[in-house]
C-alpha positions in Angstrom: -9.7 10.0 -2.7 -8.3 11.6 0.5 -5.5 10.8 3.0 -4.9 7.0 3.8 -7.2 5.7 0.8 -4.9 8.3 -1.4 -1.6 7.3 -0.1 -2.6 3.8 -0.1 -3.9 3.1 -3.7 -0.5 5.4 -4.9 1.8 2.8 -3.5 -0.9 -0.2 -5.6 -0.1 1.7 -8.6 3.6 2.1 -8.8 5.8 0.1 -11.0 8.4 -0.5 -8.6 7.1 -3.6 -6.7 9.5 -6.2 -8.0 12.2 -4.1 -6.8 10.4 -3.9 -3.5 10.2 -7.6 -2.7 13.0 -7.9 -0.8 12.0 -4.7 1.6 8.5 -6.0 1.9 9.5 -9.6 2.8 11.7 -7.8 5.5 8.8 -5.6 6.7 6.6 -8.5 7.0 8.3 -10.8 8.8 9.3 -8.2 11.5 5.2 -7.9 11.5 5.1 -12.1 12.1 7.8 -11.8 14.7 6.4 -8.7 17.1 2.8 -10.1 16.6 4.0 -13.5 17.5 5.8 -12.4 20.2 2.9 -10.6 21.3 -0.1 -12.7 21.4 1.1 -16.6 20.9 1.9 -18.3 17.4 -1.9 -19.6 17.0 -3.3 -17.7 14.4 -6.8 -18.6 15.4 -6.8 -16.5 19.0 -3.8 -14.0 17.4 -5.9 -11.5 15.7 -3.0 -9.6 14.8 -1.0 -12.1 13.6 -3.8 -14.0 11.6 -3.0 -10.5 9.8 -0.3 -10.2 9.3 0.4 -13.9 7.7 -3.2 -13.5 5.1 -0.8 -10.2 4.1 2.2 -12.4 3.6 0.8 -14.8 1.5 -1.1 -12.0 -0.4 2.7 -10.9 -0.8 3.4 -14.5 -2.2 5.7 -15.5 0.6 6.6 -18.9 1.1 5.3 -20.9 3.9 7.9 -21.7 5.2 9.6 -18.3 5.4 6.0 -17.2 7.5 6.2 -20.2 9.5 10.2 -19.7 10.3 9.9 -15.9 11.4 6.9 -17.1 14.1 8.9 -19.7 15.3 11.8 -17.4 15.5 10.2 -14.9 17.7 8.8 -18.1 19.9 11.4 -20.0 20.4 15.2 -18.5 21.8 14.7 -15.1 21.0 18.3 -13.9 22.5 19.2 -11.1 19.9 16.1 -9.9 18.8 15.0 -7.1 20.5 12.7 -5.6 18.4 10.8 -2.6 19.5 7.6 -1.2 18.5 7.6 3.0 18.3 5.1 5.1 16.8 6.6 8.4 15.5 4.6 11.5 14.6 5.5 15.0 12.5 4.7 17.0 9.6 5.5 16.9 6.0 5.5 20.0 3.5 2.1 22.3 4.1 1.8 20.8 7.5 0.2 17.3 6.6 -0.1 14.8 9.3 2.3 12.4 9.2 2.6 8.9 11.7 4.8 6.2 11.3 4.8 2.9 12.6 8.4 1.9 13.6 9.4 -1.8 14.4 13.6 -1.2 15.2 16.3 -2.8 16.9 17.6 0.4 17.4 15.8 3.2 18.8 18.0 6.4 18.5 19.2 5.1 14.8 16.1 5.2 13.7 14.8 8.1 15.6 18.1 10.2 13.8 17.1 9.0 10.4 13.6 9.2 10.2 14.4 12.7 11.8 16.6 13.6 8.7 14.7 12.5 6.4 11.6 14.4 7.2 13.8 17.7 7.6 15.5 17.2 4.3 11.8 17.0 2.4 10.3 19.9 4.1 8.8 18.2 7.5 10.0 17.8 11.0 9.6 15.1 13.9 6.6 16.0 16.5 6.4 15.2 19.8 4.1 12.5 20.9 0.2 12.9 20.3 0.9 16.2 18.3 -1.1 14.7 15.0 -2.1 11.1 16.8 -5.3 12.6 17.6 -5.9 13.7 13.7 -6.4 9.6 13.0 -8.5 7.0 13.9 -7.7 3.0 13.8 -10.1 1.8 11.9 -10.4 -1.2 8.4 -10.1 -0.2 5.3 -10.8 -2.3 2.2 -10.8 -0.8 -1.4 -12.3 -2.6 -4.1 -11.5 -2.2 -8.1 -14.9 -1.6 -9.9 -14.1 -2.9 -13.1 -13.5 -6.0 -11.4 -16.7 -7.1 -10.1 -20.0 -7.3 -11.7 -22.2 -5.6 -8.9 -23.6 -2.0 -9.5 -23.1 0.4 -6.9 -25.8 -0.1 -4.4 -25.5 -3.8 -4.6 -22.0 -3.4 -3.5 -22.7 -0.4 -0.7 -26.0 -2.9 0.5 -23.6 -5.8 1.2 -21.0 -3.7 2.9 -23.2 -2.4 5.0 -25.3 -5.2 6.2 -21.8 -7.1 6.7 -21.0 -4.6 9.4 -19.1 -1.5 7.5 -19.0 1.8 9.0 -19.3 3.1 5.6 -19.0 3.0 2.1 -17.3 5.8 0.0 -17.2 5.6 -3.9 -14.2 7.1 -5.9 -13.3 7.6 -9.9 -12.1 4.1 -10.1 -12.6 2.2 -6.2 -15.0 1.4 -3.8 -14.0 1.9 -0.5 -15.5 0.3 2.6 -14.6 1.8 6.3 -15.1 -0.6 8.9 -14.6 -0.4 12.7 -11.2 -3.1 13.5 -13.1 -5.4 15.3 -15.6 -5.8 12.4 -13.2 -5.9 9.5 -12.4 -9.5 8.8 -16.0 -10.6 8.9 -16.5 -7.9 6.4 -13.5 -9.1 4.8 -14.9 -12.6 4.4 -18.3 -11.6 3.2 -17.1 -10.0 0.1 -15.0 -12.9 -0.6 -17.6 -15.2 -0.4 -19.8 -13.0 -3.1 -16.9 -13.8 -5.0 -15.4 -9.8 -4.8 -11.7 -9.3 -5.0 -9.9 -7.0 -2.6 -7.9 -4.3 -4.1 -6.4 -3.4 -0.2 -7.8 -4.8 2.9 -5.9 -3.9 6.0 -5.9 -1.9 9.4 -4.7 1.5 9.1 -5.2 4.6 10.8 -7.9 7.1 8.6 -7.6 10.7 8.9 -10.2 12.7 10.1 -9.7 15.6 8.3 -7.3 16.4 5.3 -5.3 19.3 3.7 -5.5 19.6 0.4 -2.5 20.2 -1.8 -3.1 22.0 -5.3 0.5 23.0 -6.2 2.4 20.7 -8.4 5.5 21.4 -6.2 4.5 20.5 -3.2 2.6 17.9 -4.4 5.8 16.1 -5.6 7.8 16.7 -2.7 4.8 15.5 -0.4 4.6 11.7 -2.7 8.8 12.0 -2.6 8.5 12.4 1.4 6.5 9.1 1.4 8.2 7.0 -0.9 11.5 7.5 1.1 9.7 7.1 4.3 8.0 4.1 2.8 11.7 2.2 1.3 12.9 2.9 4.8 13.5 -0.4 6.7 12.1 0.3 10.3 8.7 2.0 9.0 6.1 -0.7 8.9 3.2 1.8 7.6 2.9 5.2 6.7 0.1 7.4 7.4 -1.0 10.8 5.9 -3.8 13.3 6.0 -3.2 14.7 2.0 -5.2 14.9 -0.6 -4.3 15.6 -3.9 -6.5 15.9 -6.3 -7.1 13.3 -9.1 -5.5 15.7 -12.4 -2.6 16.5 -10.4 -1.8 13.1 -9.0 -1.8 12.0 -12.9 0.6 14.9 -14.2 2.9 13.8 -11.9 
């Protein structure tokens, strides 16, 4: 289980997510307002924000709170200036690290994700100094103790539905998918009736460095979680892995 599945099924497991409610419903709706503002409120010809409201209402957010942050970026939209950044740097043992930034101010958040990184061991790159370590591509992870399928009943479907590929961990199944390919994918599983651990677009590493001491393995997972509770990060991306008995001991 390396880089973006690994970070990715950490954050499922943690026990924190009530507490988290608030910052994700914030996180969210900045994702409704910049991919309304973007490409129209019609979630039929918005790819982007048909999205981002299927992950709100994953999230159990009211209608009517999804419905008022699209209208909010369509209608007078005096005030919000929201602005899309991508920032990129290392962490401890020189993993990747890219963040996607939605802010309202850029040198704020520029100075704080700056400190952040420098106070757990990282620093802030220039642009395109790990971009091209990461592809954009679907990613949808499936528990297997939920679904009846075996294996290659599950890997046959994937793949005739239009995945990239299918990789099998101690506990998931994980289905790559170009972007463009990943909601049909998405919709085929469902229909068989398969429920969807993660499904999202992320950005996959292409290669990974692997972390084997306990120490730096903690300060790596510490890095993301306060990267992750910061307000102007939408997503977090890595190229870690850590393996399985070490992730549990911590």
């Amino acid at each position: 289980m390396a880089g973006h599945s690994k970070w990715a099924n950490i954050k499922h497991r943690k026990a924190r997510v009530d507490e988290q409610k608030g910052k994700i419903f914030t996180k969210l709706s900045k994702e409704l307002m910049v991919a309304a503002r973007e490409g129209g409120g019609d979630i039929d010809t918005n790819f982007r924000l048909r999205l981002a409201v299927q992950k709100a209402r994953e999230e159990n957010i009211p209608n009517d709170n999804i419905n008022r942050a699209i209208k909010k970026a369509l209608g007078d939209n005096e005030g919000i200036k929201l602005e899309e950044i991508t920032y990129e740097g290392y962490g401890p043992s020189g993993v990747a690290v890219m963040l996607d930034i939605v802010t309202d101010n850029r040198n704020r958040t520029a100075g704080e994700i700056r400190n952040i990184l420098s106070r757990n061991g990282g620093n802030l790159g220039e642009t395109g100094c790990v971009a091209w370590m990461f592809s954009r591509q679907g990613y949808i992870s499936i528990e297997k103790g939920q679904i009846s399928m075996d294996e290659d009943e599950i890997m046959l479907l994937a793949l005739e539905a239009g995945a990239e590929d299918f990789r099998v961990e101690e506990d998931i199944y994980e289905v790559i998918t170009v972007p463009e390919n990943m909601e049909k994918v998405k919709e085929i599983l469902t229909g068989e009736g398969i429920e969807m651990k993660i499904s999202e677009l992320t950005m996959v590493p292409q290669s990974v460095v692997e972390i084997n001491d306990q120490d730096e393995a903690a300060q790596i997972i510490s890095l993301m979680e306060t990267l992750e509770d910061h307000d102007d990060v939408q997503n977090v991306y890595a190229n870690f892995e850590i393996p399985e008995e070490l992730m549990n001991s911590l």
